[in-house]
N, CA, C and O atoms as a DFTB+ gen file, in Angstrom:
332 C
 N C O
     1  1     130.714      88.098      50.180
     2  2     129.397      87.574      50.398
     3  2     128.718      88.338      51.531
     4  3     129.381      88.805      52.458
     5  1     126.996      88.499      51.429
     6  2     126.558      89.199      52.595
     7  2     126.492      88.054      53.395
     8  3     126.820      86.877      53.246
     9  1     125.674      89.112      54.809
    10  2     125.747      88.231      55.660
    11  2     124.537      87.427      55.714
    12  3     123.815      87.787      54.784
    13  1     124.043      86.577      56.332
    14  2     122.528      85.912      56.219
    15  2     122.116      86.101      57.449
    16  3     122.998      85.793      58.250
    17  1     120.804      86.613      58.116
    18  2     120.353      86.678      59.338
    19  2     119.668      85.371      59.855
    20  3     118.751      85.000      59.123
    21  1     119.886      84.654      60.862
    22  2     119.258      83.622      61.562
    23  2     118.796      84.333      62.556
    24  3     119.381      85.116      63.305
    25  1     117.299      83.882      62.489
    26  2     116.447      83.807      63.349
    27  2     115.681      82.702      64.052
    28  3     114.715      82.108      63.574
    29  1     116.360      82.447      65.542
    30  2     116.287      80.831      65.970
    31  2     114.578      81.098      67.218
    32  3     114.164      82.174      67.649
    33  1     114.133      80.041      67.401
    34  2     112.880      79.734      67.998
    35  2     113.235      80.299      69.228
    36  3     114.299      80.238      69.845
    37  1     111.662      81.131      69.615
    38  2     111.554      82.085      70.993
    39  2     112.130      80.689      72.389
    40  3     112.495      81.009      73.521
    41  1     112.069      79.473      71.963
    42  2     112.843      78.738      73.226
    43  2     114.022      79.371      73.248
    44  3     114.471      80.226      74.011
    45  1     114.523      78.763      72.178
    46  2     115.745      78.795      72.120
    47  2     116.958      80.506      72.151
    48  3     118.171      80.385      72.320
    49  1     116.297      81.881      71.959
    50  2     116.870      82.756      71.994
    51  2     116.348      83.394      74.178
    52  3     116.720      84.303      74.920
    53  1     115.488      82.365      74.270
    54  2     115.228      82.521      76.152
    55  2     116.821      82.140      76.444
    56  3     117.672      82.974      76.755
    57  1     117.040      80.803      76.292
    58  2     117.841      80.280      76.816
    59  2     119.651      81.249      76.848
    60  3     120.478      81.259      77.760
    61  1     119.703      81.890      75.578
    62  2     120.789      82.645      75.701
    63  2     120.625      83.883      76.346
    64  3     121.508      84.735      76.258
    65  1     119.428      84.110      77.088
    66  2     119.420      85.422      77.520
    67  2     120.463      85.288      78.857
    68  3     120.784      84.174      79.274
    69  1     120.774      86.078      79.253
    70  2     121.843      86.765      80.386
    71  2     121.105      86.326      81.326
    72  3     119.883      86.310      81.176
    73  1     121.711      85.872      82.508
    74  2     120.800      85.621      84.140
    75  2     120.677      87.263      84.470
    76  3     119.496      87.591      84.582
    77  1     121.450      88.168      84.619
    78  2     121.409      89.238      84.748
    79  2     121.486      90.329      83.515
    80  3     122.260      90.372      82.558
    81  1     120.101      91.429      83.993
    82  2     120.247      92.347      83.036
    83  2     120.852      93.796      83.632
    84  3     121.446      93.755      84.710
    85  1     120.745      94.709      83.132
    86  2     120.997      96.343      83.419
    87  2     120.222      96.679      84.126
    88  3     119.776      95.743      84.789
    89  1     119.632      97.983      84.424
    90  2     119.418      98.982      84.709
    91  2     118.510      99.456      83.135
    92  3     117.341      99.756      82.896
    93  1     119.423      99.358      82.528
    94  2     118.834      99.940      80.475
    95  2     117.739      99.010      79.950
    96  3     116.659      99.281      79.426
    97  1     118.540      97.385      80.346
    98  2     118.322      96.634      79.267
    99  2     116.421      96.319      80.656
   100  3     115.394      95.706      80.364
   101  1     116.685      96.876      81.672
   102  2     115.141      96.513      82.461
   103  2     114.274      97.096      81.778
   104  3     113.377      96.620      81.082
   105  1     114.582      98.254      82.008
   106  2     114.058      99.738      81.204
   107  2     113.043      99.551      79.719
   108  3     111.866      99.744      79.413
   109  1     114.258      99.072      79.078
   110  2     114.134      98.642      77.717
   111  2     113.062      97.088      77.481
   112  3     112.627      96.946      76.338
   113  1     112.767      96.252      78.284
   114  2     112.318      95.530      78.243
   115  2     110.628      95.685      78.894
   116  3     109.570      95.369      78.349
   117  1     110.852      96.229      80.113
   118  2     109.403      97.026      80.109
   119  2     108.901      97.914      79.492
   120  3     107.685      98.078      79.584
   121  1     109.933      99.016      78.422
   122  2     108.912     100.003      77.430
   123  2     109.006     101.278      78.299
   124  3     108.198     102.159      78.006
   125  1     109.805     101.506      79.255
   126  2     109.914     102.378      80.241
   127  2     111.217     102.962      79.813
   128  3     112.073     102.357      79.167
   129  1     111.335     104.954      80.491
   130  2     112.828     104.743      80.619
   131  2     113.637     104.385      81.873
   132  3     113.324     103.885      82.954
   133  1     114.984     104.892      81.256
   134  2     115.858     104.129      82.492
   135  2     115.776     105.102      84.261
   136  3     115.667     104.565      85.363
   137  1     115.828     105.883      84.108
   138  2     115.600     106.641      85.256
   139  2     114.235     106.504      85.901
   140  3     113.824     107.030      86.935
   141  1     113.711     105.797      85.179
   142  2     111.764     105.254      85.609
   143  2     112.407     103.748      86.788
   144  3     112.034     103.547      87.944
   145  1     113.180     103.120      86.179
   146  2     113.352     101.735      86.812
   147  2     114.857     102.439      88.199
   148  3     114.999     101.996      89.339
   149  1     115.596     103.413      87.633
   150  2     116.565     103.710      88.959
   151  2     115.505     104.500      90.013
   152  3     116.013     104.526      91.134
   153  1     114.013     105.232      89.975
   154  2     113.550     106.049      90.756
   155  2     112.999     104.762      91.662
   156  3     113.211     104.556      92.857
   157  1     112.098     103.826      90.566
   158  2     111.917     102.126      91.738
   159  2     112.744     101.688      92.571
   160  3     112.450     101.484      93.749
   161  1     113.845     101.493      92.089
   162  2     115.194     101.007      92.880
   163  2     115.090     101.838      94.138
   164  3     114.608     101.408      95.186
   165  1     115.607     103.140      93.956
   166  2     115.669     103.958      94.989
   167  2     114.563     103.838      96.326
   168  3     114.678     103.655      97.538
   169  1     113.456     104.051      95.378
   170  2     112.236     104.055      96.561
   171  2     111.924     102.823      96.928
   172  3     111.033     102.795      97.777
   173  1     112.324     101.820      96.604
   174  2     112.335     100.749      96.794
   175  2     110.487      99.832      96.654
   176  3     109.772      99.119      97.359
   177  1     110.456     100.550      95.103
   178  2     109.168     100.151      94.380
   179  2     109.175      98.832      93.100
   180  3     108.446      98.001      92.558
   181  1     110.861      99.483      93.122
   182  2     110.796      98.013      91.987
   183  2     111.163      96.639      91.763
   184  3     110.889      95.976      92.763
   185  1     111.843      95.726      90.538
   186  2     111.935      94.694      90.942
   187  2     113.447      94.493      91.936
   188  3     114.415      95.234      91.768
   189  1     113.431      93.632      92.724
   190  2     114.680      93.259      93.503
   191  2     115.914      93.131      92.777
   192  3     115.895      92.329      91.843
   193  1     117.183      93.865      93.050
   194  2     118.483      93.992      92.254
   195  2     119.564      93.529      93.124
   196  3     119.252      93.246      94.280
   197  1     120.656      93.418      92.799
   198  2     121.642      92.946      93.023
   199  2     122.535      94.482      93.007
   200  3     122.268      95.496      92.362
   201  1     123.878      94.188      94.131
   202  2     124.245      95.214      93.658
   203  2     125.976      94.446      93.960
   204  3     126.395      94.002      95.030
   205  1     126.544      94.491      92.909
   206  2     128.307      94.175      92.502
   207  2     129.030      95.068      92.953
   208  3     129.307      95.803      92.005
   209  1     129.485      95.418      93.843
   210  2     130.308      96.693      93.789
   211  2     129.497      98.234      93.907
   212  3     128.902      98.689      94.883
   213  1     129.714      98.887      92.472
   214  2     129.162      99.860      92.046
   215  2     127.771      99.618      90.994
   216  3     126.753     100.263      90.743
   217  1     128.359      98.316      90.551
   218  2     127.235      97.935      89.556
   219  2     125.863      97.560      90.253
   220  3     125.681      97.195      91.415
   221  1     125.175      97.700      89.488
   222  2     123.309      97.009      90.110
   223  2     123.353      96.273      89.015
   224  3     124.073      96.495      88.041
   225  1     122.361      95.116      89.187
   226  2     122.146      94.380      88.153
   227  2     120.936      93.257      88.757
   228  3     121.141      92.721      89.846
   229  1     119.794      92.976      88.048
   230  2     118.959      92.488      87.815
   231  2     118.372      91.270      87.240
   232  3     117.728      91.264      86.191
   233  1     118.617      90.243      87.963
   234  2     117.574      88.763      87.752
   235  2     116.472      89.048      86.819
   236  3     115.626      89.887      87.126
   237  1     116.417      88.376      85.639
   238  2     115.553      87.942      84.648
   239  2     114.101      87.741      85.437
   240  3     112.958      88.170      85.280
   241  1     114.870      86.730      86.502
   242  2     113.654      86.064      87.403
   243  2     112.847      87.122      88.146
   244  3     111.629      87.268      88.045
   245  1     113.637      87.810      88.874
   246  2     113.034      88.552      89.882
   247  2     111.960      89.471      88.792
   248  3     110.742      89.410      88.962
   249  1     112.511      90.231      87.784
   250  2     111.897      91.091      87.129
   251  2     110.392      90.265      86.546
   252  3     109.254      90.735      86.522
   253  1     110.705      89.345      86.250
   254  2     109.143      88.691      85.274
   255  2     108.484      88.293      87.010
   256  3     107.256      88.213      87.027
   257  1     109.336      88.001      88.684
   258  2     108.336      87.990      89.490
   259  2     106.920      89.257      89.904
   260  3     105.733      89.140      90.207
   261  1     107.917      90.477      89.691
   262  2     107.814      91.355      90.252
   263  2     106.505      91.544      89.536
   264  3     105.386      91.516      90.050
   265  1     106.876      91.781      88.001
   266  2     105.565      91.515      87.083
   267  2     104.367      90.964      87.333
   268  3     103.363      91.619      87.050
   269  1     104.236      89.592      87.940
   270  2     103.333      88.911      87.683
   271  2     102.647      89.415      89.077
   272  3     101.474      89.046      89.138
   273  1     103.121      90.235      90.320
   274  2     102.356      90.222      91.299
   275  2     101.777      91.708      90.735
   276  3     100.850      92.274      91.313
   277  1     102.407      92.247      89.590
   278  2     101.037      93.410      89.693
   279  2     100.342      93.201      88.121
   280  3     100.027      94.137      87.386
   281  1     100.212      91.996      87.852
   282  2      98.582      91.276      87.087
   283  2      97.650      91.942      87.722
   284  3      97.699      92.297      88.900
   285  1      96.840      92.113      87.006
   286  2      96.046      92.291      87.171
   287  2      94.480      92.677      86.149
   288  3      94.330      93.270      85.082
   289  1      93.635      92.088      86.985
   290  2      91.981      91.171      86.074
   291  2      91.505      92.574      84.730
   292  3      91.526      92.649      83.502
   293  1      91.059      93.616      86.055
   294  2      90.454      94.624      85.546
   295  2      91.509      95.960      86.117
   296  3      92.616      95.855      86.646
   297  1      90.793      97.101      85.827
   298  2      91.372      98.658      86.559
   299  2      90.954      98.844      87.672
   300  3      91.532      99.569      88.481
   301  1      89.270      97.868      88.037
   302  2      89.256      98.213      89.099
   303  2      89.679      97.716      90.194
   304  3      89.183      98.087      91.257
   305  1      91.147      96.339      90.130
   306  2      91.577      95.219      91.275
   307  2      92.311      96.649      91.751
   308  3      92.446      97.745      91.208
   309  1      92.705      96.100      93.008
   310  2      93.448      97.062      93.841
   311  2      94.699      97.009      93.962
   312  3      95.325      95.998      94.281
   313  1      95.099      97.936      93.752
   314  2      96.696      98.101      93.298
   315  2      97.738      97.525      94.788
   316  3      97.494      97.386      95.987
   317  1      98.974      97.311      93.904
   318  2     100.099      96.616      94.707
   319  2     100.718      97.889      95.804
   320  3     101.171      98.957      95.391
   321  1     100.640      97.594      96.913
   322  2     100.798      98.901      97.816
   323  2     102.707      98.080      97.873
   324  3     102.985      96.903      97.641
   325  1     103.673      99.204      98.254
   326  2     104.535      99.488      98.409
   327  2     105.746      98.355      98.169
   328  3     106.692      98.018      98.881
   329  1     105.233      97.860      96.671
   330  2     106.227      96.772      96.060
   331  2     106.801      97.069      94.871
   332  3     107.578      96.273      94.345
């Protein structure tokens, strides 16, 4: 028999998301690549990370914060200086 695909309600596939993502899976979620979100890290432009050891790893939370402080109305609001 094949398999059948379930596709469950945008609540409900939030809730299984990971508290922590990658480095990739940031990347991948903003539409960016990955060396775009490690050059933030570095310069210390992007969202706030965690770091395990060797690993980095990234709050769901922090990333959709980081987001919402550079909303913005029009092109001409004034950009987020050194966040």
């Amino acid at each position: 028999m094949g398999r059948t695909a379930v596709t469950l309600p945008i609540e409900q596939r939030e809730s299984l998301k990971p508290a922590l993502g990658t480095s990739a899976e940031v990347a991948e979620f903003l539409n960016c690549e990955e060396v775009t979100v490690r050059t933030w890290r570095r310069t210390g432009k992007g969202p706030r990370f965690i770091r395990v050891g060797r690993l980095v790893r990234y709050r769901w939370s922090d990333v959709e914060a980081w987001l919402a402080e550079r909303e913005a109305a029009s092109t001409s609001t004034p950009k987020v200086v050194n966040q």
